[in-house]
Backbone as numpy.savetxt, mean C-alpha at the origin, in Angstrom:
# Nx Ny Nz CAx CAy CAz Cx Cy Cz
2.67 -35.85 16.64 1.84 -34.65 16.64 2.71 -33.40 16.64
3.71 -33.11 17.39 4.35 -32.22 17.36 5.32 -31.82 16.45
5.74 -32.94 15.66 6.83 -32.99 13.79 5.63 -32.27 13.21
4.54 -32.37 13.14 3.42 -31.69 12.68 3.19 -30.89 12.37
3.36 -30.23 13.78 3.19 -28.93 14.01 4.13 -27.53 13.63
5.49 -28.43 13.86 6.79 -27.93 13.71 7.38 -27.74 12.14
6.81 -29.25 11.58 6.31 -28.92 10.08 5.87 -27.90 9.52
4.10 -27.56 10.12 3.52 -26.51 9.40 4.12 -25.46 9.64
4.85 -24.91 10.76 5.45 -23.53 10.89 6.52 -23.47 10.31
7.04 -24.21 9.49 8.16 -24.37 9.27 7.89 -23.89 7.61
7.05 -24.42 7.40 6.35 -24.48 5.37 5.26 -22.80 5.81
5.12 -22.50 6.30 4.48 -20.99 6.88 5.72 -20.20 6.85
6.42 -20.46 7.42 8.05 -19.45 7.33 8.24 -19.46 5.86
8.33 -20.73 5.11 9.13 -20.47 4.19 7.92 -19.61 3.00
7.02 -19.66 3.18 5.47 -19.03 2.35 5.57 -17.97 2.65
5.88 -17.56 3.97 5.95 -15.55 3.88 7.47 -15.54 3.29
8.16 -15.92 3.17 9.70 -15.71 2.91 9.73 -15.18 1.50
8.97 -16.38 1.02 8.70 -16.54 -0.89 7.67 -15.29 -0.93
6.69 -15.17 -0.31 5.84 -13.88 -0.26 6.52 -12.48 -0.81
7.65 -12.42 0.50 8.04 -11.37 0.47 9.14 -10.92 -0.57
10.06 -12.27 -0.82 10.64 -12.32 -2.14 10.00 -11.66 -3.61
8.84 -12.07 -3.60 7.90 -12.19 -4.47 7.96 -10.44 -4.87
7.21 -10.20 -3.70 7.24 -8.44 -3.21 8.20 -7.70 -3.98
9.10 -8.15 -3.13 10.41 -7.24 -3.25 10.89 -7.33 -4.84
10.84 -8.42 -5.40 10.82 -8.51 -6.87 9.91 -7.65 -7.70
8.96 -7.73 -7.32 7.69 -6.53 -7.84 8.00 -5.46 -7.77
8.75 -4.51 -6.82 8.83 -3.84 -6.66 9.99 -2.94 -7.88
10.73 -4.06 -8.18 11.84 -3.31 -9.38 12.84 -2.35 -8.49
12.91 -1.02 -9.38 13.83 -0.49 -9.04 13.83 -0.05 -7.76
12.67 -0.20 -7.22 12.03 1.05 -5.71 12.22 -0.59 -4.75
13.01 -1.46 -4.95 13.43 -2.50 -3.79 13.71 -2.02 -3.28
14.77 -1.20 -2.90 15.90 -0.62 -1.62 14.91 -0.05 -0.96
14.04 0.83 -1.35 13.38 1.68 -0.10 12.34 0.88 0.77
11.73 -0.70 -0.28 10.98 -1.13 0.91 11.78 -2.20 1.80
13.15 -2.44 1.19 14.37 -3.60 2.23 14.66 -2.35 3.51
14.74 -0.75 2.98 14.78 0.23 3.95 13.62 -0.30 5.20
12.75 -0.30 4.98 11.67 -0.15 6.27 12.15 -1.55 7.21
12.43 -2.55 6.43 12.25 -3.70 6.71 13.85 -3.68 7.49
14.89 -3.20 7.08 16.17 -2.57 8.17 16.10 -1.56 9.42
15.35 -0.86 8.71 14.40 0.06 10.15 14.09 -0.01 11.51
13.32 -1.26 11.04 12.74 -2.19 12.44 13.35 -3.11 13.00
14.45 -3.56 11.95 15.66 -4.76 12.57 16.89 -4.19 13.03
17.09 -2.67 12.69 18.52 -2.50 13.06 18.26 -1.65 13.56
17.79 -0.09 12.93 17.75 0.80 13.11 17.10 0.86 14.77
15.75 1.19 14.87 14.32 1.32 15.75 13.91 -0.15 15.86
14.67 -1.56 16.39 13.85 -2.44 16.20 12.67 -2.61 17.17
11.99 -3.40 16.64 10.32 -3.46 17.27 9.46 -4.60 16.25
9.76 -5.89 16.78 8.97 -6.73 16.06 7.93 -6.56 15.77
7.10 -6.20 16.08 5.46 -6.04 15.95 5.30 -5.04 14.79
6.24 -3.52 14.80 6.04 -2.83 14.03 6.95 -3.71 12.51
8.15 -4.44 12.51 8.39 -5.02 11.68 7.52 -6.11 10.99
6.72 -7.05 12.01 5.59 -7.47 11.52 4.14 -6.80 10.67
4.27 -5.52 10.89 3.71 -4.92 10.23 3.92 -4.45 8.89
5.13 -4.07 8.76 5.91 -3.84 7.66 5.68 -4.90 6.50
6.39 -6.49 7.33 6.03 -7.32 6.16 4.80 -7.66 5.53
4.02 -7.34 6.49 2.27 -7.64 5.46 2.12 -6.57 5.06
2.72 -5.04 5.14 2.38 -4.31 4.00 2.91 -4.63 2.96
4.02 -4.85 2.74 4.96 -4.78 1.78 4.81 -6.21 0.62
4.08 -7.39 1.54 4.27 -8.83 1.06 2.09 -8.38 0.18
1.82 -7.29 1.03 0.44 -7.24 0.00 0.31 -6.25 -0.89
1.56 -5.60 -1.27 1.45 -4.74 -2.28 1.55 -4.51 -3.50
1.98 -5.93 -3.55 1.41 -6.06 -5.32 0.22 -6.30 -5.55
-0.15 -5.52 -6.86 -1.55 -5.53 -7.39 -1.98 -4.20 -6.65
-1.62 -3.38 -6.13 -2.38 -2.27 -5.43 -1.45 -0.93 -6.39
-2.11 -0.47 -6.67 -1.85 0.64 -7.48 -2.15 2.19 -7.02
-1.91 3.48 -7.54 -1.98 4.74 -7.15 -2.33 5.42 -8.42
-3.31 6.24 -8.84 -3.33 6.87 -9.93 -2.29 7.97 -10.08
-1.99 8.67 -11.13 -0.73 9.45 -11.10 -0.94 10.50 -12.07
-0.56 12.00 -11.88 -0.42 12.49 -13.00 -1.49 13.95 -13.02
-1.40 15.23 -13.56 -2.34 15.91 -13.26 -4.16 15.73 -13.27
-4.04 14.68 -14.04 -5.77 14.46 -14.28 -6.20 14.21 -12.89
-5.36 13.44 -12.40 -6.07 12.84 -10.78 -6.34 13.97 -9.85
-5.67 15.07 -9.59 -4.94 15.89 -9.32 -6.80 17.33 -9.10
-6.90 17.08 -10.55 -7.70 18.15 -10.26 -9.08 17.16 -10.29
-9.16 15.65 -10.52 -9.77 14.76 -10.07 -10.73 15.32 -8.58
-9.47 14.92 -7.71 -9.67 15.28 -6.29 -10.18 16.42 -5.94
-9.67 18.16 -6.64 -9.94 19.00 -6.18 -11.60 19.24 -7.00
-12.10 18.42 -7.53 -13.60 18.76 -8.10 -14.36 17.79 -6.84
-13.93 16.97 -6.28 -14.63 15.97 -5.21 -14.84 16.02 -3.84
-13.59 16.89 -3.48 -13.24 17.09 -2.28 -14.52 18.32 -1.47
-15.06 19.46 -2.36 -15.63 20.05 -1.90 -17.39 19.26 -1.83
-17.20 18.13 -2.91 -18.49 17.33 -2.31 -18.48 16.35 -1.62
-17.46 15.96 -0.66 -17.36 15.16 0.14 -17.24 16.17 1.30
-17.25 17.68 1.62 -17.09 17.99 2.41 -18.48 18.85 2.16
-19.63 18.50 1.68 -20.60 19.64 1.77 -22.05 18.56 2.91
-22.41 19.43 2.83 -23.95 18.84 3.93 -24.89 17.49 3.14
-24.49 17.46 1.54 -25.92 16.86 1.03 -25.50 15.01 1.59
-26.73 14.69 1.43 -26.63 13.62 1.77 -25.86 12.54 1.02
-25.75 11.04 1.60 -24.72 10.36 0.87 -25.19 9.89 -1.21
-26.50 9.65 -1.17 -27.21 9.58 -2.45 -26.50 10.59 -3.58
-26.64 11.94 -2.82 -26.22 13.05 -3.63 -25.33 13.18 -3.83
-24.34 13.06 -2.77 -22.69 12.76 -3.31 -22.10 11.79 -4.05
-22.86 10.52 -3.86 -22.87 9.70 -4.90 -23.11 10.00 -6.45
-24.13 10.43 -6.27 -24.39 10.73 -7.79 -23.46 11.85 -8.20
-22.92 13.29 -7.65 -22.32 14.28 -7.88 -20.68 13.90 -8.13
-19.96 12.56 -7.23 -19.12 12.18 -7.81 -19.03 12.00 -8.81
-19.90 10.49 -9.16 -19.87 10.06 -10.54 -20.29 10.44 -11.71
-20.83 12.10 -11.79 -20.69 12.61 -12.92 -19.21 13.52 -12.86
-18.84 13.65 -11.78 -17.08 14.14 -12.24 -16.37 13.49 -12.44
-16.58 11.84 -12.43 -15.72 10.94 -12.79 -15.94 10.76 -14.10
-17.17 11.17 -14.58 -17.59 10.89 -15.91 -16.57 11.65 -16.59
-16.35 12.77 -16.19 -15.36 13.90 -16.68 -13.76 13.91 -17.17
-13.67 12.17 -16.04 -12.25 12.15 -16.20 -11.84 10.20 -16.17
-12.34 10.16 -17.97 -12.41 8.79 -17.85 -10.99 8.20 -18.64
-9.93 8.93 -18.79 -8.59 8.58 -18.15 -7.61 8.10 -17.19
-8.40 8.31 -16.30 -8.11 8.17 -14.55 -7.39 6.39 -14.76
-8.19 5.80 -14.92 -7.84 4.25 -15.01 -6.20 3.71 -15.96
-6.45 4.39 -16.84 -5.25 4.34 -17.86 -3.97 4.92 -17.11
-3.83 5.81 -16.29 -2.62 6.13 -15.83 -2.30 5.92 -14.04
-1.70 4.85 -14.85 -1.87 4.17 -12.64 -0.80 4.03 -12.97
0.14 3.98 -11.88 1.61 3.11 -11.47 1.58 2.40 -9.90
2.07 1.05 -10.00 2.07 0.36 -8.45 2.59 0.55 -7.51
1.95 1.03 -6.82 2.69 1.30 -5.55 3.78 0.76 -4.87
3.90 -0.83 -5.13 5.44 -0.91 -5.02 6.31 -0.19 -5.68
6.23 0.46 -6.50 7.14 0.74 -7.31 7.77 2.06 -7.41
6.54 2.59 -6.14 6.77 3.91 -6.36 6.54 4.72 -4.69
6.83 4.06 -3.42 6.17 3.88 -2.21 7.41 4.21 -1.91
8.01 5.61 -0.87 9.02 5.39 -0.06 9.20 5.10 1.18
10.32 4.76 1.32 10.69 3.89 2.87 10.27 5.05 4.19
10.14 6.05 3.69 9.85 7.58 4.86 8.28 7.47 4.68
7.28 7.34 4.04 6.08 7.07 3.70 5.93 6.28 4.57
6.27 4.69 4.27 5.71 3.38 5.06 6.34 3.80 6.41
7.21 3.95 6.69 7.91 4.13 8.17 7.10 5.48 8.85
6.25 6.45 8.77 5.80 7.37 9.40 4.62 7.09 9.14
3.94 6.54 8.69 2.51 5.88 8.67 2.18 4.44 9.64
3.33 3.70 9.45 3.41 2.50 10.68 3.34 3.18 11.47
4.28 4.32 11.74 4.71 4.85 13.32 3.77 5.60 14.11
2.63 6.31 13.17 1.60 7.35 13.66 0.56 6.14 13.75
0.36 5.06 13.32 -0.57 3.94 13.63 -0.66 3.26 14.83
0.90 3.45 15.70 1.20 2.86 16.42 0.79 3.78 17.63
C-alpha cells in the first residue's frame, strides 16, 4: 500500500515537472523572466507557498492570451465609462456589445501571455495577493 502511494507522488512530481517544462517552452523568448519568479521564491524571498503559487501560474499559462495594440486601448476607454455608470446590468450588456461591434479586430491581435508577462508583474501581484 505504501509503494503505492509513494508511486503516485512520485509520477505527480514528475507531471508538474513536464507541466512546467512544457510552460517554460511556451513561453519562447520571455523564459528568463518567468525562471525569474520561480528564483525569487527559491533564492531570492524564499516562501514555498508563494513559490507554489508561482508554479500554477506559470504551468497554466499557456493558451491564455492578452489583446494588444491601440484598438484594445480605446476598446476599454469606450467601456469603462459603462461599467462605471448606474444603468443596470441588461443595459450594460447590451451597450458593451454594440462597442464591441465597433471593434471586431480585437480577436485577430492577441499575443500570449507567456510570452509577454514580466517577472516584476507576476512577483507584485503574488505578493499584494498575499
Amino acid at each position: 500500500m505504501s509503494i503505492l502511494f509513494f508511486l503516485s507522488l512520485f509520477l505527480c512530481q514528475c507531471s508538474k515537472e513536464n507541466l512546467l517544462e512544457w510552460a517554460l517552452n511556451q513561453a519562447g523568448e520571455n523564459r528568463k523572466e518567468l525562471e525569474s519568479v520561480l528564483f525569487h521564491y527559491t533564492i531570492e524571498e524564499p516562501d514555498s507557498l508563494k513559490y507554489q503559487t508561482a508554479l500554477f501560474l506559470i504551468t497554466n499559462m499557456p493558451g491564455h492570451y492578452s489583446y494588444q495594440g491601440d484598438e484594445i486601448l480605446n476598446y476599454y476607454k469606450e467601456i469603462v465609462p459603462v461599467l462605471d455608470s448606474h444603468a443596470n446590468i441588461q443595459e450594460k450588456k447590451e451597450s458593451i456589445e454594440k462597442i464591441a461591434d465597433r471593434y471586431p479586430g480585437l480577436q485577430q491581435n492577441t499575443i500570449e501571455d507567456s510570452k509577454v508577462i514580466t517577472a516584476e508583474y507576476v512577483i507584485r501581484n503574488i505578493d499584494q495577493a498575499f
